[in-house]
C-alpha positions as CSV (number, residue, x, y, z in Angstrom):
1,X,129.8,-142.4,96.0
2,X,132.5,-140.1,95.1
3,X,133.8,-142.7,92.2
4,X,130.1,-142.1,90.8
5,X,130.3,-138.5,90.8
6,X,134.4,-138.6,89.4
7,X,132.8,-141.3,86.6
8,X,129.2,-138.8,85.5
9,X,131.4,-135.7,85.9
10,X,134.1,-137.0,83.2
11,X,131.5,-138.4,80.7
12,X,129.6,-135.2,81.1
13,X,132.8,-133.9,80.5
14,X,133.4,-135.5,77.4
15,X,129.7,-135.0,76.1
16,X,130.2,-131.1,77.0
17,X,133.7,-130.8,74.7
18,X,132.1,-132.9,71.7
19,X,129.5,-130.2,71.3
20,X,131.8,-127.5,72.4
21,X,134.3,-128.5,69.7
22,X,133.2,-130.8,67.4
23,X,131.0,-129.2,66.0
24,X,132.4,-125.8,65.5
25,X,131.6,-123.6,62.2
26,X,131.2,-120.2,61.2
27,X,127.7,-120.7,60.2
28,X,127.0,-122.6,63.6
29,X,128.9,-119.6,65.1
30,X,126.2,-117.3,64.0
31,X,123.1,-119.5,64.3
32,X,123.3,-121.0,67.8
33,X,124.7,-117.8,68.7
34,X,121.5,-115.6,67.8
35,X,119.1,-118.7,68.3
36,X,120.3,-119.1,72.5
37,X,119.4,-115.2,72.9
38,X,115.6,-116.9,72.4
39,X,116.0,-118.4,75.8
40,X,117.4,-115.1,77.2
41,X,115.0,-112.9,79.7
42,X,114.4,-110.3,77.0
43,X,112.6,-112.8,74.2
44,X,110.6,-115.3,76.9
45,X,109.1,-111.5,78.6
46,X,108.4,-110.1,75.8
47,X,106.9,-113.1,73.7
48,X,104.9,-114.1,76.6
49,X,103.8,-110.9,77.7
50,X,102.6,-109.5,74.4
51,X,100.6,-112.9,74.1
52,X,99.0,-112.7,77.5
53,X,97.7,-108.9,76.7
54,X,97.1,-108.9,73.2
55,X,96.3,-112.7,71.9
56,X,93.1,-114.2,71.2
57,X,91.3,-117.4,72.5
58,X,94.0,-120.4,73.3
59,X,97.2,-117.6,72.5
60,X,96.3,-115.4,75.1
61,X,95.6,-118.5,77.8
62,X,98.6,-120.0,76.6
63,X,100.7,-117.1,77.1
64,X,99.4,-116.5,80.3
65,X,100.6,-119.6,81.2
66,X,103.4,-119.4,79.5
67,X,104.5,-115.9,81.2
68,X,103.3,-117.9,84.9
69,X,105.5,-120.7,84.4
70,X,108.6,-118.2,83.2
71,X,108.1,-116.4,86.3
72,X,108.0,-119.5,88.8
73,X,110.6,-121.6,87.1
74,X,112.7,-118.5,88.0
75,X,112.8,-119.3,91.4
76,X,114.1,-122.4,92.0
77,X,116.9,-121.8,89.5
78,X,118.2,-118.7,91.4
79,X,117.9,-120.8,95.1
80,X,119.8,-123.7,93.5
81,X,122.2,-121.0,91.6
82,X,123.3,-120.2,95.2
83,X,123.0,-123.7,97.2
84,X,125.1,-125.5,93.8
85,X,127.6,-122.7,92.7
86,X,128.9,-124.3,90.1
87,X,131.5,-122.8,88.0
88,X,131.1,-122.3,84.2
89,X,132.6,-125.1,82.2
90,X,134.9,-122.2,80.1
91,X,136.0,-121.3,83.6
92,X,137.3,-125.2,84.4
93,X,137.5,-126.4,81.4
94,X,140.5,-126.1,79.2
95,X,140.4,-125.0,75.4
96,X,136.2,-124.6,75.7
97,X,135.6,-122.1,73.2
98,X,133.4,-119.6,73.9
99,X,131.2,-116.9,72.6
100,X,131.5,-113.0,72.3
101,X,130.4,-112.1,76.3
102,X,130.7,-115.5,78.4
103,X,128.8,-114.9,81.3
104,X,130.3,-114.8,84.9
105,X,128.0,-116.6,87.2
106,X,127.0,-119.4,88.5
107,X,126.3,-122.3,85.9
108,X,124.1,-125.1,87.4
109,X,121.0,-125.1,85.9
110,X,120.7,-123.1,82.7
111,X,118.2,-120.3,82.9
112,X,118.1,-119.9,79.3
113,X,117.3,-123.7,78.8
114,X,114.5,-123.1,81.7
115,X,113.1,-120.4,80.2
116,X,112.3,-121.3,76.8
117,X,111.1,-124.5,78.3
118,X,108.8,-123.1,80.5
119,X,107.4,-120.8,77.6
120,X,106.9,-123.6,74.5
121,X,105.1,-126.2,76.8
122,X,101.7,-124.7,77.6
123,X,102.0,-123.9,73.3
124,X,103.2,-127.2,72.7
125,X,100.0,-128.5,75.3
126,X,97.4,-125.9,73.9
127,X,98.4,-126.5,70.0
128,X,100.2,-129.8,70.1
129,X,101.0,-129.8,66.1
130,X,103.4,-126.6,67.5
131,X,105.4,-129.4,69.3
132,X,107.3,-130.0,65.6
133,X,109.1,-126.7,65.9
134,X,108.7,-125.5,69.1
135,X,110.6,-128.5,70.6
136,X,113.7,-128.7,68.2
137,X,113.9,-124.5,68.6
138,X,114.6,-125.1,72.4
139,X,116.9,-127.9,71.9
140,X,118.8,-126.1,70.1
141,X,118.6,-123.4,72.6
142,X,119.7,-126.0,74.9
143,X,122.7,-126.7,73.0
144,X,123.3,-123.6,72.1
145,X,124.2,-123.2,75.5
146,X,127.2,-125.9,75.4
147,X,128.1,-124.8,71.9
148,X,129.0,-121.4,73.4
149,X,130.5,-122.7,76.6
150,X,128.5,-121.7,79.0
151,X,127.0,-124.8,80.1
152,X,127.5,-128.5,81.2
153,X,124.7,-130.9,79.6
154,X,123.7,-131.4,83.4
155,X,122.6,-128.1,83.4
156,X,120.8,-127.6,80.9
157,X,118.5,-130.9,81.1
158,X,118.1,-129.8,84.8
159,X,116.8,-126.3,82.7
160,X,114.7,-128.3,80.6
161,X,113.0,-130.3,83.6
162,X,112.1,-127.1,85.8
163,X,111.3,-125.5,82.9
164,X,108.7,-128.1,81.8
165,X,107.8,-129.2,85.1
166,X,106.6,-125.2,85.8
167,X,105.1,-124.8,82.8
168,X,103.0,-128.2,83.0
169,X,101.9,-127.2,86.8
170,X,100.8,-123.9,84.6
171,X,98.8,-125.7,82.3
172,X,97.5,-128.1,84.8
173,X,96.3,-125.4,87.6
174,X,94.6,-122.7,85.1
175,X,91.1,-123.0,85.7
């Protein structure tokens, strides 16, 4: 089992430093490093919470649901935070280059990538021509979060699937 875990960890690794370095430029500097902020607590709060008291008709369901599934997806990343305390790659990882405040705790699963996730899906479900730019904005969020060093691609599709998952229960329980 071990050999398993040596052989994903390296290639995860490897896909974590092509984003983190290959792609580096100014302009990606300054685009991936305002676009990850819209996976931070203070856009997904206030987006969804502004929807949920002042939309109208589907925006004001969907942020409801939205703002649900933000709050519950925020549970099982701080429990597995603490079981799985995985150390920022920029921490392990030599030469990862990271942005202006890299954060200092634990890295596995990406709450940023779980947030926006849990947020655009009950949009993307309500208003599915959304999906076109609601998707790609929280993949880049995603990678945003590599590009700047703070996390593995592990994390962040771990993110993405409580994040979703969350969000469709959302969707799927509102009466």
């Amino acid at each position: 089992m071990s050999k398993v875990v040596h052989w994903m960890h390296r290639h995860e690794t490897r896909m974590f430093l092509y984003v983190n370095q290959r792609f580096r430029h100014t302009i990606l500097d300054g685009i991936l490093g305002t676009l990850t902020h819209l996976g931070g607590a203070t856009a997904t709060i206030a987006v969804t919470l502004l929807l949920s008291l002042f939309g109208k008709g589907v925006w004001q369901i969907a942020g409801i649901q939205a703002l649900a599934a933000l709050a519950i997806s925020h549970i099982p990343v701080a429990i597995v935070k603490k079981l799985y305390p995985r150390r920022r790659p920029y921490l392990v990882v030599p030469n990862t280059r990271t942005g202006r405040k890299p954060l200092q705790d634990h890295s596995f699963p990406s709450g940023h990538t779980t947030a926006i996730f849990s947020v655009i899906v009950p949009f993307v479900a309500h208003m599915p021509v959304l999906g076109f730019v609601l998707i790609p904005l929280a993949l880049l969020v995603a990678l945003s979060r590599m590009y700047l060093g703070l996390h593995y691609p592990s994390d962040c599709l771990a993110g993405a699937v409580i994040g979703s998952g969350a969000a469709a229960a959302s969707v799927a329980l509102w009466p």
